[in-house]
Every structure is written in structure tokens, then in C-alpha cells.
Residue frames as qw, qx, qy, qz and C-alpha x, y, z in Angstrom:
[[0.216, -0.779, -0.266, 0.525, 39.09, 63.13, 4.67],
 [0.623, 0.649, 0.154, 0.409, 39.56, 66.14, 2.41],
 [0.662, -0.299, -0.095, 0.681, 42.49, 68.27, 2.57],
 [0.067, -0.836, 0.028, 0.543, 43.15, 71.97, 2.74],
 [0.633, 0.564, 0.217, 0.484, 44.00, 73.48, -0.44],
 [0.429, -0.314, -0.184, 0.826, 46.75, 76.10, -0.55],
 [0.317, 0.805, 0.389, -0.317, 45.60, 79.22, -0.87],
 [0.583, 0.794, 0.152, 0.084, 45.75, 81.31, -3.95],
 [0.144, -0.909, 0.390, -0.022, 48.83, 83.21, -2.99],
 [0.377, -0.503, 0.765, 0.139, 50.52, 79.98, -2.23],
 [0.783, 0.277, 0.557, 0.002, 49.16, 77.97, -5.10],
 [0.316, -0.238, 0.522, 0.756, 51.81, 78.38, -8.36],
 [0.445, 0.704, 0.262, -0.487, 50.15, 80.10, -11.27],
 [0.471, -0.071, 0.501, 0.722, 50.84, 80.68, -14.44],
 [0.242, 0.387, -0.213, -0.864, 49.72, 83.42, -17.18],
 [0.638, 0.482, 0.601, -0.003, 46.64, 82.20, -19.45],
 [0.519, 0.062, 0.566, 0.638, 47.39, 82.94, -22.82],
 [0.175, 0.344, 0.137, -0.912, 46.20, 86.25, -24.22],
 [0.328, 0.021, -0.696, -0.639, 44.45, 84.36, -27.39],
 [0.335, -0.498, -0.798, 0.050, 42.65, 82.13, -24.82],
 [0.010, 0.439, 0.809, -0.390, 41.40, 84.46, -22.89],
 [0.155, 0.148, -0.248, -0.945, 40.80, 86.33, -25.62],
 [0.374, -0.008, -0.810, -0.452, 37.95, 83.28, -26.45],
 [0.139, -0.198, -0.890, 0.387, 36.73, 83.19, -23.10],
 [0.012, 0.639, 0.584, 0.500, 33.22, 83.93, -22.65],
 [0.398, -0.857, -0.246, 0.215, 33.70, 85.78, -19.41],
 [0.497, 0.213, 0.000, 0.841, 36.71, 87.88, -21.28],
 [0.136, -0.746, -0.142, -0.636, 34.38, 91.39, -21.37],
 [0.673, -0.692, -0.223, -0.136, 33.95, 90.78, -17.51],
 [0.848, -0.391, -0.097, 0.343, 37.65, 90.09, -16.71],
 [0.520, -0.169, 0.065, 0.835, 39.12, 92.82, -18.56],
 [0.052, -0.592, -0.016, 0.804, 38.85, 96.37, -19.06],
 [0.489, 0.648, 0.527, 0.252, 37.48, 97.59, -22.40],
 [0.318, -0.439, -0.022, 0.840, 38.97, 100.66, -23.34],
 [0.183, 0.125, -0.396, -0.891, 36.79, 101.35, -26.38],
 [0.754, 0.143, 0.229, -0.599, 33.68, 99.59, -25.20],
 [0.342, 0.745, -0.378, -0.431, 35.04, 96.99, -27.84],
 [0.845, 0.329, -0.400, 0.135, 38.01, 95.01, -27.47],
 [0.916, -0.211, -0.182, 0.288, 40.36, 93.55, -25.40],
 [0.014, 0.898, -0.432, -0.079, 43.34, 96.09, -24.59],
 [0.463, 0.681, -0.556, -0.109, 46.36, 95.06, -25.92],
 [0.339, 0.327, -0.750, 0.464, 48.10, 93.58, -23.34],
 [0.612, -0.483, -0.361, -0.512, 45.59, 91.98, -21.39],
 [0.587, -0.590, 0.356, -0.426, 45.62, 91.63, -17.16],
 [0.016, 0.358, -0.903, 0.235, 47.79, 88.94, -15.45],
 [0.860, -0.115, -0.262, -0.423, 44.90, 86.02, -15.42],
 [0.197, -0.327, 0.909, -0.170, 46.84, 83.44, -12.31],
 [0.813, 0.026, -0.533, -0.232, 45.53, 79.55, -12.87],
 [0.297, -0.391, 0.745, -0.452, 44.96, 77.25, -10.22],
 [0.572, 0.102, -0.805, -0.122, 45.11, 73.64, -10.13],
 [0.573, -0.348, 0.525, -0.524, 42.98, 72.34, -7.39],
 [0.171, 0.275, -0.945, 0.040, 43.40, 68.42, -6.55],
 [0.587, -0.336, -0.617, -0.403, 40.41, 65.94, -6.30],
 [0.568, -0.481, -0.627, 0.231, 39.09, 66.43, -2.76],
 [0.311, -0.179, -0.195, 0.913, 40.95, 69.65, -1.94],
 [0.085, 0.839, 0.522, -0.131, 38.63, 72.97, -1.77],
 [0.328, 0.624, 0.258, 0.661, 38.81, 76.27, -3.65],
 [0.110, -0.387, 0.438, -0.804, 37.61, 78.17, -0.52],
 [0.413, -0.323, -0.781, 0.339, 36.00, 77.20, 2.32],
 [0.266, -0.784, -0.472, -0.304, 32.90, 78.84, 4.21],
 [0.558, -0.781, -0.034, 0.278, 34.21, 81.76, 6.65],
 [0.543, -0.194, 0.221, 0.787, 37.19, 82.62, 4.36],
 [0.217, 0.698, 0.205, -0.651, 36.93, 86.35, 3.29],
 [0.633, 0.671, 0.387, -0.002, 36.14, 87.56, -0.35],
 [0.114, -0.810, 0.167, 0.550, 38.98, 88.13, -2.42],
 [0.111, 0.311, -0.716, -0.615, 38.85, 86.44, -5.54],
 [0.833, 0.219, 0.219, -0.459, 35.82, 84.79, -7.86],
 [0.391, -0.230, 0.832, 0.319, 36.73, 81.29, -9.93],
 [0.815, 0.295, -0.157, -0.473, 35.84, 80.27, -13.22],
 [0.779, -0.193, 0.592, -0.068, 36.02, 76.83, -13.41],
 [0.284, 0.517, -0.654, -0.475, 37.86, 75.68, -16.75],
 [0.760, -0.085, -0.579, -0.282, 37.52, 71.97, -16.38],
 [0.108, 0.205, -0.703, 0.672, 36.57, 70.03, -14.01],
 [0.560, -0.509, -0.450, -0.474, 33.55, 69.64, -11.79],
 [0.030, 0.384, -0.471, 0.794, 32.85, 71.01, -8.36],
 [0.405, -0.608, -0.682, -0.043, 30.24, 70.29, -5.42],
 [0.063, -0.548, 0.137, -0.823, 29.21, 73.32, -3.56],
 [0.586, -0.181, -0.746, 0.260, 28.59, 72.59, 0.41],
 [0.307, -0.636, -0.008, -0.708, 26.54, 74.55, 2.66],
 [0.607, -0.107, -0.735, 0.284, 26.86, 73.43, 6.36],
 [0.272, -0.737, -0.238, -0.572, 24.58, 75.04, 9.01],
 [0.169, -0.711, 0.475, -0.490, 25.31, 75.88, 12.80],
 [0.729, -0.296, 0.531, -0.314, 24.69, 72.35, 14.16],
 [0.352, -0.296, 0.854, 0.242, 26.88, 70.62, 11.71],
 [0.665, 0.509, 0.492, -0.238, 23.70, 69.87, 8.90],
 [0.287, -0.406, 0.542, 0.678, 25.37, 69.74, 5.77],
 [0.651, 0.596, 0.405, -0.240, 23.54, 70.36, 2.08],
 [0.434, -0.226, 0.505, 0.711, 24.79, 70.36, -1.57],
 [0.216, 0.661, 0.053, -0.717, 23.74, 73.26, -3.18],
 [0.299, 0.825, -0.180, -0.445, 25.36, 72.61, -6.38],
 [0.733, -0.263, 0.431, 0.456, 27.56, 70.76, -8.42],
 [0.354, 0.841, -0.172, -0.372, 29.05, 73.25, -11.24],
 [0.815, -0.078, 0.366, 0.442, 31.14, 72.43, -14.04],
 [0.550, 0.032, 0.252, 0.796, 33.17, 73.67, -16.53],
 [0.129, 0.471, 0.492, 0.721, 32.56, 76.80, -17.65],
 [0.357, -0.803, -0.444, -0.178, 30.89, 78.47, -13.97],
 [0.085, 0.672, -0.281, 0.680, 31.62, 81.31, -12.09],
 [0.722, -0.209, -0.635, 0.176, 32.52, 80.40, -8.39],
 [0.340, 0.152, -0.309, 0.875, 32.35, 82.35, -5.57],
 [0.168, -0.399, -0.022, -0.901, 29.35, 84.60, -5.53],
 [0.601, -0.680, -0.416, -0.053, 27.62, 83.26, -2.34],
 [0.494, -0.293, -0.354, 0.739, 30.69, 85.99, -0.52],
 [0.192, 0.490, 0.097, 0.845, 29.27, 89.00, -2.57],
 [0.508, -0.777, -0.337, -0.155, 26.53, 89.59, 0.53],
 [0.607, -0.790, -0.086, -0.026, 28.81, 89.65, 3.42],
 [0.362, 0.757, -0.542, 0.052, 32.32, 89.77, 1.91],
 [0.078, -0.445, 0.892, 0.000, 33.01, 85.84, 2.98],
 [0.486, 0.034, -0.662, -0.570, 32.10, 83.27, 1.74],
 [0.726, -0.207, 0.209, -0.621, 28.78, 81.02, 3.05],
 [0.989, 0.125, 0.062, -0.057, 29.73, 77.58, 1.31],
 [0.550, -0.350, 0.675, 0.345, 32.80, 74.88, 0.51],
 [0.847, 0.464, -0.066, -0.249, 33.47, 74.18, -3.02],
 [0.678, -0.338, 0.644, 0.107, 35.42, 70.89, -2.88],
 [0.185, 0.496, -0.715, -0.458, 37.02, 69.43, -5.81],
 [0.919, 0.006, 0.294, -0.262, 35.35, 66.02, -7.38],
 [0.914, 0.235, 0.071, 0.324, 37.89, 65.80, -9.61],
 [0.481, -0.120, 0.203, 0.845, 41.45, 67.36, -10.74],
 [0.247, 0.877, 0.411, 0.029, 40.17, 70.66, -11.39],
 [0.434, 0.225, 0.139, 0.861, 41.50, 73.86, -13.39],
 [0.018, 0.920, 0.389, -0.036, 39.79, 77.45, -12.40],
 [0.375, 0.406, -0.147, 0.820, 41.28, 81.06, -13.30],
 [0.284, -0.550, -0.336, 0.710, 41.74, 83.44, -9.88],
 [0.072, 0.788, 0.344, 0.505, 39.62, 86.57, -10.91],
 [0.345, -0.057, -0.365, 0.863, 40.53, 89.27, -8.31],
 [0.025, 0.652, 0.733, -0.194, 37.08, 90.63, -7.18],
 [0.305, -0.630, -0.023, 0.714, 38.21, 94.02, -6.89],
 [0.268, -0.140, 0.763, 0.571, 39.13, 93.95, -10.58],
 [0.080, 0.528, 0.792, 0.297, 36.00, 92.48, -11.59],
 [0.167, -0.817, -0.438, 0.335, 34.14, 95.46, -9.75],
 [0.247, -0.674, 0.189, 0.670, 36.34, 97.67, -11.01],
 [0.122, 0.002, 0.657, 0.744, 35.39, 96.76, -15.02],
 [0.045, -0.643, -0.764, -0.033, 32.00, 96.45, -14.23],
 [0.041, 0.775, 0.092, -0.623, 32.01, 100.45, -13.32],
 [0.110, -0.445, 0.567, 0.685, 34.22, 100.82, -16.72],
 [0.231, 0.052, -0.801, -0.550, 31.97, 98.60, -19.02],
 [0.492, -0.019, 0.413, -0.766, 28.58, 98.25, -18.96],
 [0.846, 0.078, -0.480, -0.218, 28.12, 94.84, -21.05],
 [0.318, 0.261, -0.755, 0.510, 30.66, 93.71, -18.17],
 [0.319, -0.164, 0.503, -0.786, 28.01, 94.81, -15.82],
 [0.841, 0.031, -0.119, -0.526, 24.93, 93.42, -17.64],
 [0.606, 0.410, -0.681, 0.035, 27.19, 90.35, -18.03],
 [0.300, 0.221, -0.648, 0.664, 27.88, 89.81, -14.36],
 [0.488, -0.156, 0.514, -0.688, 24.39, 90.06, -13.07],
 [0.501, 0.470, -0.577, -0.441, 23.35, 87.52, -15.37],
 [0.560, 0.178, -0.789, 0.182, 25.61, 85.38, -13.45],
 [0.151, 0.057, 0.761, -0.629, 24.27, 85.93, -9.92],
 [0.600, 0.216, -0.060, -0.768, 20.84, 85.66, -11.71],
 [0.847, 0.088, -0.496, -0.170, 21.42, 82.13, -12.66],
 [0.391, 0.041, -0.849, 0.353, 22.97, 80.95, -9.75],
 [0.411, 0.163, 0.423, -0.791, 19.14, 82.35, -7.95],
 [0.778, 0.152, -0.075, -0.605, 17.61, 80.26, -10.20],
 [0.572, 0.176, -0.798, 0.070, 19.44, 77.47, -10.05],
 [0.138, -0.107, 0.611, -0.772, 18.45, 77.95, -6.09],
 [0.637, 0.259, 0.227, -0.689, 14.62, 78.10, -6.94],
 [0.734, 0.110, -0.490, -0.457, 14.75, 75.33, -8.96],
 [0.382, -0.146, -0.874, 0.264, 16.27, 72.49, -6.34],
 [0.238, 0.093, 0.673, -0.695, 13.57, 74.07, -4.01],
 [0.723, 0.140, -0.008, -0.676, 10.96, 73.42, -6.28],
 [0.612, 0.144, -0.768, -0.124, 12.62, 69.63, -6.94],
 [0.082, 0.069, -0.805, 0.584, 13.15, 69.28, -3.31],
 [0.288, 0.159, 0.583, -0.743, 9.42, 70.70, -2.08],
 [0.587, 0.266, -0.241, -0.726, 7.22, 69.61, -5.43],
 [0.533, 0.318, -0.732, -0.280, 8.66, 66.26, -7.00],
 [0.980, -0.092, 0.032, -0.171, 8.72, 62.72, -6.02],
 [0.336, -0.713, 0.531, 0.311, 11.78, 61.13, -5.47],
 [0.630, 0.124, 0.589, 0.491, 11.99, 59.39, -9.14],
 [0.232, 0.947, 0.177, 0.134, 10.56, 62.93, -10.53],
 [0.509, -0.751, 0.396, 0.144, 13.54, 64.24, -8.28],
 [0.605, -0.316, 0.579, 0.446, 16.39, 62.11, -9.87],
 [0.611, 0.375, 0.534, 0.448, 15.28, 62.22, -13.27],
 [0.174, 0.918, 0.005, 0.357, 15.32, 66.05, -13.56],
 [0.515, -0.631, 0.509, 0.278, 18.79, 65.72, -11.57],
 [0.757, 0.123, 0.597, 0.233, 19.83, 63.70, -14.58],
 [0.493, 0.733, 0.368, 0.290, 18.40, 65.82, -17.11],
 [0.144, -0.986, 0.035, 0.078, 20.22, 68.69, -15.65],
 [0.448, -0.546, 0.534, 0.464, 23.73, 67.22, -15.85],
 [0.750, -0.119, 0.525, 0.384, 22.46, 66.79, -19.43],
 [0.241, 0.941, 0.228, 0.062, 21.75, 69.81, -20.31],
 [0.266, -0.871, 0.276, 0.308, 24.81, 71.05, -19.08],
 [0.644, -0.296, 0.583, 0.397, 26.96, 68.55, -20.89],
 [0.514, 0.584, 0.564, 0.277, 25.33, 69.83, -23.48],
 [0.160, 0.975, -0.143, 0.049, 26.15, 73.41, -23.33],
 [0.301, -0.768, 0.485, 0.291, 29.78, 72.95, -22.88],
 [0.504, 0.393, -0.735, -0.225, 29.99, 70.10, -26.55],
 [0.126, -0.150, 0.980, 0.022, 29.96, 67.16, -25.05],
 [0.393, -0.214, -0.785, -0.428, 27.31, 64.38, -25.60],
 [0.497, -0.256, 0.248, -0.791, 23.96, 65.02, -23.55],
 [0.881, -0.097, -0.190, -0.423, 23.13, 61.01, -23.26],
 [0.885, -0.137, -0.255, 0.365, 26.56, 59.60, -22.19],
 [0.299, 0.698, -0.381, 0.528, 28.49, 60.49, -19.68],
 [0.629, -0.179, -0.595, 0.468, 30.41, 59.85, -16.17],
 [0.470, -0.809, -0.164, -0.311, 28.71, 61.02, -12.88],
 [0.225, 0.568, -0.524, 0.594, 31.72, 62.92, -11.25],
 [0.202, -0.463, 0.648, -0.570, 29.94, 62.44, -7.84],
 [0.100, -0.025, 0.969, -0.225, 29.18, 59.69, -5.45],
 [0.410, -0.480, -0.648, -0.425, 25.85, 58.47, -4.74],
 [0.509, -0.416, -0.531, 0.535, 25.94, 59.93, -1.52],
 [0.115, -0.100, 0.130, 0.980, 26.62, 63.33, -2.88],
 [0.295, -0.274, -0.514, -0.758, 23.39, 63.20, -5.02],
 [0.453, -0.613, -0.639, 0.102, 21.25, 61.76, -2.14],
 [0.153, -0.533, -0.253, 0.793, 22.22, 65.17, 0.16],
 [0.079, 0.001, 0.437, 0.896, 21.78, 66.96, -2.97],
 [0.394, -0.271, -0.641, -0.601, 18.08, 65.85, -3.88],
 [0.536, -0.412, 0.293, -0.676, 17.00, 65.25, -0.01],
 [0.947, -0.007, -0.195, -0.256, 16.76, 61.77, -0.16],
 [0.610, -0.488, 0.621, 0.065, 18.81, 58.80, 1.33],
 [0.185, 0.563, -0.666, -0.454, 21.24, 56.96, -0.52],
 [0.258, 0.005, 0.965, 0.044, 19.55, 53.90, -0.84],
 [0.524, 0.689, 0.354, -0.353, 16.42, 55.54, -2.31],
 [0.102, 0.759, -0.363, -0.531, 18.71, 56.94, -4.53],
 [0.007, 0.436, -0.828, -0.352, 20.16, 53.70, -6.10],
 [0.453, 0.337, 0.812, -0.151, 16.64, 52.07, -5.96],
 [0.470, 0.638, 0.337, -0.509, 15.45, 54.78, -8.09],
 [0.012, 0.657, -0.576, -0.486, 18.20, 54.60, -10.16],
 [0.385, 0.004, 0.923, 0.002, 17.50, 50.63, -10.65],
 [0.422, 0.591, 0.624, -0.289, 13.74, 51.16, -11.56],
 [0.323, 0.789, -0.221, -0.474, 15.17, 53.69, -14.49],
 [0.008, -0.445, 0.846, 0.293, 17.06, 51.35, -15.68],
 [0.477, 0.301, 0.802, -0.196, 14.25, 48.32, -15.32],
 [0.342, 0.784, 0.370, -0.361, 12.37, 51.00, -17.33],
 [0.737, 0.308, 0.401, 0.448, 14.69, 51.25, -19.94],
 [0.082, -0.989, -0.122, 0.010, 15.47, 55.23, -19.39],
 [0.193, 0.866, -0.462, 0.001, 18.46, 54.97, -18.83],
 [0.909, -0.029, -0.343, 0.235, 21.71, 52.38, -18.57],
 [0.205, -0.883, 0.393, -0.151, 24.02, 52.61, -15.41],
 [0.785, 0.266, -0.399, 0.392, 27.68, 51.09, -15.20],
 [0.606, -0.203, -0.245, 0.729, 28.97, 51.94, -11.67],
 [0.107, 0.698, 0.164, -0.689, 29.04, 56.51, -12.73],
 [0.041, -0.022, 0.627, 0.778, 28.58, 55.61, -16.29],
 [0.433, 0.514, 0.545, -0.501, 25.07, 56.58, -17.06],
 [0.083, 0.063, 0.592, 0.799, 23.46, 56.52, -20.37],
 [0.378, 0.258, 0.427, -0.780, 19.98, 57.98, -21.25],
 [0.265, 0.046, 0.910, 0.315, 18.17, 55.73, -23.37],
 [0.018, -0.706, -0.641, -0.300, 15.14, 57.49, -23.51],
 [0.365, -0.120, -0.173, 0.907, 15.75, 60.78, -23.29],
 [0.482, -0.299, -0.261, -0.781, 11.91, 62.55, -24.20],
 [0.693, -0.467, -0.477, -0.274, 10.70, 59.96, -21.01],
 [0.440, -0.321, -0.436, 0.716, 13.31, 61.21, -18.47],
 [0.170, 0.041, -0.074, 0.982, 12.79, 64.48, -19.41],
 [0.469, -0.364, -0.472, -0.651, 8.95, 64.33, -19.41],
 [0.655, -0.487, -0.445, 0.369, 9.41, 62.21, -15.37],
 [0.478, -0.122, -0.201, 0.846, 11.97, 65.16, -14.73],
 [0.234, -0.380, -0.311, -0.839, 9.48, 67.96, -15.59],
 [0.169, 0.240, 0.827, -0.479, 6.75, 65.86, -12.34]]
């Protein structure tokens, strides 16, 4: 079962270093520009919040009062509809902005549940909203981000309502390795944070399709799986399946 996380207020913080977040890429967004420029000297209190594998960041129905970036880590976003139907929207990782399915109605619509130990910095909406009047790269910056998380929408509906379910997994695949690729890491090895259960809600499919299809990639030499090690062995023939 997963467990309540405390909430910001009651979760211990600490100051992010003014050099780091001087490096972050969402710096313009989090702080004030006073010359359009640079950083101001003495840059805004930035709390940190350690959120524990299973525990949730916010939960659907709690009101809007702070957005997350996710430092490290990796998240699963959880939509759950009036009769208890549950979908996974998302899994973000390092380096995403968390939050903006409250900007509509000023609470939030989804769960984002920890998959692992995760780090994220507490952004104070207000705040944000309040550089975004002051700085207009801040602004441009900030739709951006709700701009990619609408396309990131419109693509699982085109995996979900187009693909096949091996067309389906392998552009799931390619996607975690694209990402792993923007953030350094290696775009052919790496460790699937969530279950197979997760990805099956994710992609529409049961989990036993899931781990057949997973087999047949592997038969096919595409890719090698260890348990949530995954390598991509052929990485121009997933991405060419993943494409339908």
C-alpha cells in the first residue's frame, strides 16, 4: 500500500545552493530577473523535498500551491476517474516540472507517486506567476512546459488509438531512451524504474501481453531484458517498430 507523504510544510527542507540553482535550467523561471539578465544576488529561498519510494508528492483533490521539479528520481503520474478506473499518464524523470495538471482548476487532477527515492525543489506557484509577469523569457519559458506536457498527452493517444501492442511497447522503450538521453546518461542501457504492471496501465494493455511482447523483442534480438534491466540491441529496429 502506498503511504501519505508529509506535506510540504511538514516535510524538512533545506536551502539549494545559490551556484546550483544558479545552473538550473528552470533558474530564469524560479527567480526574478532584475535586469532581464541575471540572477539577483541573493537568490529566493528554493525548500527541497525528499519524497520516499511509494509515498506521493500530491495527490488528486489537494489544492494548488506549489509546482515540483523533479531533481532525481523518477515519478508515475496517476489519473483515477469517478468509478475507481485508474490510468498512468506519465512517468517523468529527472529534470520535469510537476504539477501543472492544478493550473485549470487550482487542484490538482492526478497522483504523482514516487518509484523510487526521489529529490524535487518546492516552487511556490504564486512566485512562479509572479516572475512570469516580471520576465518575459520566464514566461516564454513556462509555456513551453505546459506545451510539452500536451504533447506528451497527444502522443500516448496516438500510441494507445494507432499502434499495435509491440508498435506500443517499442515506442514506450524508445521514449525512456530518449529521455535518458537528454539528461547524460546512456540511451541503450538502463533500469526500468517501474513494474510491469505500471507499463501495462500505461500502454492499455494487460500485463501479460506486456511481458510476451517484451519476450518476442528479445527472441528478435532488439533488445536484452534482465528482470528491469533492459538493453537495446538494435536500436534503428526498435525505433523504426516504435514509429508503427
Amino acid at each position: 500500500m502506498e503511504t501519505l507523504s508529509a506535506s510540504p510544510d511538514q516535510a524538512s527542507a533545506q536551502a539549494a545552493p545559490s551556484g546550483d540553482c544558479a545552473a538550473c535550467p528552470l533558474a530564469r523561471l524560479c527567480h526574478a530577473m532584475g535586469d532581464g539578465k541575471s540572477l539577483p544576488a541573493v537568490p529566493a529561498f528554493r525548500a527541497r523535498r525528499l519524497v520516499r519510494q511509494g509515498e506521493a508528492i500530491y495527490r488528486a483533490g489537494d489544492a494548488l500551491q506549489n509546482l515540483y521539479r523533479l531533481r532525481s528520481g523518477s515519478v508515475k503520474i496517476r489519473s483515477t476517474n469517478p468509478s475507481g478506473l485508474e490510468q498512468i499518464t506519465a512517468f517523468p524523470i529527472a529534470g520535469a516540472l510537476l504539477g501543472l495538471d492544478a493550473i485549470e482548476t487550482g487542484a490538482h487532477a492526478s497522483d504523482a507517486i514516487a518509484l523510487e527515492d526521489t529529490l524535487v525543489c518546492v516552487l511556490p506557484y504564486a512566485e512562479l506567476m509572479g516572475n512570469c509577469r516580471q520576465d518575459f523569457t520566464a514566461a516564454q519559458l513556462f509555456n513551453r512546459l505546459i506545451a510539452h506536457d500536451i504533447n506528451e498527452c497527444r502522443h500516448l493517444l496516438m500510441a494507445l488509438g494507432c499502434m499495435t501492442t509491440e508498435e506500443r511497447v517499442a515506442n514506450f522503450l524508445m521514449g525512456i531512451s530518449q529521455q535518458m538521453a537528454a539528461s547524460g546518461y546512456s540511451p541503450r542501457e538502463f533500469i526500468l524504474k517501474m513494474t510491469r504492471e505500471d507499463i501495462a496501465n500505461h500502454l492499455g494493455m494487460k500485463v501479460e501481453t506486456v511481458c510476451r511482447v517484451l519476450a518476442r523483442l528479445q527472441v528478435a534480438s532488439l533488445v536484452k531484458v534482465s528482470r528491469r534491466r533492459l538493453e537495446i540491441r538494435n536500436l534503428d529496429a526498435l525505433r523504426k517498430m516504435g514509429y508503427g
